[in-house]
Every structure is written in C-alpha cells, then in structure tokens.
C-alpha positions as CSV (number, residue, x, y, z in Angstrom):
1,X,19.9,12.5,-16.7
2,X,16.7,14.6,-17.3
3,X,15.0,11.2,-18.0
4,X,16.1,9.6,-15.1
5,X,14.4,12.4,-13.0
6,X,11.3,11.8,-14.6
7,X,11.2,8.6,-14.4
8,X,12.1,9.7,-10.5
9,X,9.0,11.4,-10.7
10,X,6.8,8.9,-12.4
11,X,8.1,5.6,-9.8
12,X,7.1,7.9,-6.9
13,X,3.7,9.3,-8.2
14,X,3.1,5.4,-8.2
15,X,4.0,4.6,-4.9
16,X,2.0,7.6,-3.7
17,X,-1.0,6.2,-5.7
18,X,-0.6,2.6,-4.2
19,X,-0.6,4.5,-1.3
20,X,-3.5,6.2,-1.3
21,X,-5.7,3.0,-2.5
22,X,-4.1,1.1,0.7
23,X,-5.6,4.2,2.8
24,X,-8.9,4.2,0.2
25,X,-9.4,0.1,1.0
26,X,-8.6,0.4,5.0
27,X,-10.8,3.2,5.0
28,X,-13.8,1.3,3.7
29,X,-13.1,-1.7,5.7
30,X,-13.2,0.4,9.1
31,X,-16.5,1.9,7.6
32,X,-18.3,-1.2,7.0
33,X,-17.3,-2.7,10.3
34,X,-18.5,0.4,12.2
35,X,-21.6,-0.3,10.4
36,X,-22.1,-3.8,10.7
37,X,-21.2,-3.2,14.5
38,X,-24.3,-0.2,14.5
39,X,-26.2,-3.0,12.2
40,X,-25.5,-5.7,15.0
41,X,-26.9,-3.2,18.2
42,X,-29.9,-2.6,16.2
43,X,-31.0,-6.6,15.6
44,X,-30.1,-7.1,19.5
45,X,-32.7,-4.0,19.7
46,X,-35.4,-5.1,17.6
47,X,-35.2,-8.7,19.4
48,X,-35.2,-7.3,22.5
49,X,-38.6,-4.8,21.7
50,X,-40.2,-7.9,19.8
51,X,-39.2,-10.7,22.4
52,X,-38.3,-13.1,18.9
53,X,-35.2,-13.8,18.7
54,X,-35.5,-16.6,16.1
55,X,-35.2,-15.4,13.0
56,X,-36.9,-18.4,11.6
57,X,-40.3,-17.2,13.4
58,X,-42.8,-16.5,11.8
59,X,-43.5,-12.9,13.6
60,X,-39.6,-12.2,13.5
61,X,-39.2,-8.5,12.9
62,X,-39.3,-7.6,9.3
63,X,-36.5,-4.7,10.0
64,X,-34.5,-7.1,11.7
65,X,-34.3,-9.9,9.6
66,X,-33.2,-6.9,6.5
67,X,-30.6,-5.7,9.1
68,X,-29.4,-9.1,9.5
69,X,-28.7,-9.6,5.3
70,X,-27.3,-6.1,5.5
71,X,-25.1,-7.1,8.3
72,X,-24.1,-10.3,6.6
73,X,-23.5,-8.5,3.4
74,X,-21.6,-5.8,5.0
75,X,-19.0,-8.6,6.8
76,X,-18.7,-10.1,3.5
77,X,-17.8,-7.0,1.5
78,X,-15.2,-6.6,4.1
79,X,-13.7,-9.7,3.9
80,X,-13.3,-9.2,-0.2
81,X,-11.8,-5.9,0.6
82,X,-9.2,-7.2,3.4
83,X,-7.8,-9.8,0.0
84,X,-8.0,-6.7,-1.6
85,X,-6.2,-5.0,0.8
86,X,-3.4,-7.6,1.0
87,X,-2.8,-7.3,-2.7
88,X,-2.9,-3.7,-2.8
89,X,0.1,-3.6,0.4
90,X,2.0,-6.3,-2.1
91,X,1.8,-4.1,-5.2
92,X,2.7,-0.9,-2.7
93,X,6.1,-2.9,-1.5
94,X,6.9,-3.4,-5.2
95,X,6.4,0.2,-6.3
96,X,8.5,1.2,-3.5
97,X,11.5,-1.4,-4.3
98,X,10.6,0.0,-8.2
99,X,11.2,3.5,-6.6
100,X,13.6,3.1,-4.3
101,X,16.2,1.1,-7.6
102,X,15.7,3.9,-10.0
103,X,16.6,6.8,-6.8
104,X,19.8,4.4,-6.2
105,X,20.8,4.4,-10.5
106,X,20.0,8.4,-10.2
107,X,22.5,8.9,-7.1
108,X,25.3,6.5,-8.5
109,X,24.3,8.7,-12.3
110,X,24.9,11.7,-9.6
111,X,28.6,10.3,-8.5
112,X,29.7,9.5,-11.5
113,X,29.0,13.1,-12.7
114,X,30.9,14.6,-9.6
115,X,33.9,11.8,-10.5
116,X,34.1,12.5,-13.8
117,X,37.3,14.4,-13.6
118,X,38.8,13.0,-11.2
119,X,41.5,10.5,-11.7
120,X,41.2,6.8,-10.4
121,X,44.8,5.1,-9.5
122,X,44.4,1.3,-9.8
123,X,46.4,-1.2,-8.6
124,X,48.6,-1.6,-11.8
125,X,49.1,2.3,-11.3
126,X,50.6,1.5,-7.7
127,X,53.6,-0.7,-9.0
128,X,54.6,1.3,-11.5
129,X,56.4,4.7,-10.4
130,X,56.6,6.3,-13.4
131,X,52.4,6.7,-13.5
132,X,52.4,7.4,-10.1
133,X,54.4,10.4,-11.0
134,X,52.4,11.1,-13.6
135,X,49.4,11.8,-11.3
136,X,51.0,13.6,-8.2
C-alpha cells in the first residue's frame, strides 16, 4: 500500500513535470514570434527610412539585412520548438494515462481493503440453502 502511494506520488510529479515543459516550450514559441513580429516592423522601417527595399542592393541597410537573418532564424527556432512541442503534448498524454492506471490499481487496492471482511455470496451460494443460512 505505502508503495503504491509513492508511486502515486512519483506518476504525478511526472505529469506535472511534462506539464511544465509543455508551458516552458509554448512559452518560448510565443516569445520568439513576438520578436520576429517586432523584428519584421523594424526591416519594414529601415526600408522605408532607406527607400531600398531589395535586399540584394548594394546600399541595403546593414541593420536590416541582420534583422532579416535574425528574423529568419527566429521563425526557424520556432518551428523546431512547435515538433518539440508536439512531442512533449504526446509524452504529457502518456504520463497522464501512466498516472491516471496506477490512481485506478490504488482505488480498487482501496476497495478491496474496505471488502475484506465482508462476505461475497456467489451464484453456487444461491442454490444451495444450507450456505445461504449460513450467511444470514
């Protein structure tokens, strides 16, 4: 019994850790697109105070053509982190199925327990009166 409770204990610290890297990954992933987003005005600015909007010029702006591989690596990181993020919902699922079987062995450990005494009448007890009258 007392190791069923801890491994109670353990099965839930796990989902709550899958939890919080789910929260961890989403987090990062709104960050870098509020970024990229601030990264994206900024280009539009630069192009606009230059007049270049080719970045192939040769008088592009140096800050925006640095904003731009910023930008592109910040979209990028993103999209590893949304795989990652897909993965890290998946293993979250299983630690809660993990969880939520060991919980249902503790509660039917738990009835069992409260049963123990108590006698069961089966079928075969039914037919037969002289067993019947043992138990009333």
């Amino acid at each position: 019994m007392k190791s069923r409770e801890t491994l109670i204990r353990l099965k839930k610290f796990q989902v709550e850790e899958r939890r919080r890297t789910v929260a961890q990954i989403e987090s990062m992933i709104s960050g870098f697109e509020r970024i990229s987003a601030g990264l994206e005005r900024d280009i539009k600015i630069e192009q606009d105070r230059s007049g270049i909007h080719d970045p192939a010029h040769f008088a592009y702006p140096t800050y925006a053509k640095a904003a731009i591989q910023r930008r592109d690596n910040l979209k990028r990181s993103a999209h590893d982190l949304k795989i990652q993020l897909e993965d890290a919902k998946a293993a979250l699922g299983e630690a809660f199925e993990e969880m939520r079987k060991v919980e249902l062995l503790g509660e039917r450990d738990q009835i069992r327990e409260r049963n123990r005494g108590i006698p069961i009448l089966r079928l075969s007890d039914r037919l037969l009166p002289s067993r019947v009258a043992r138990w009333t």
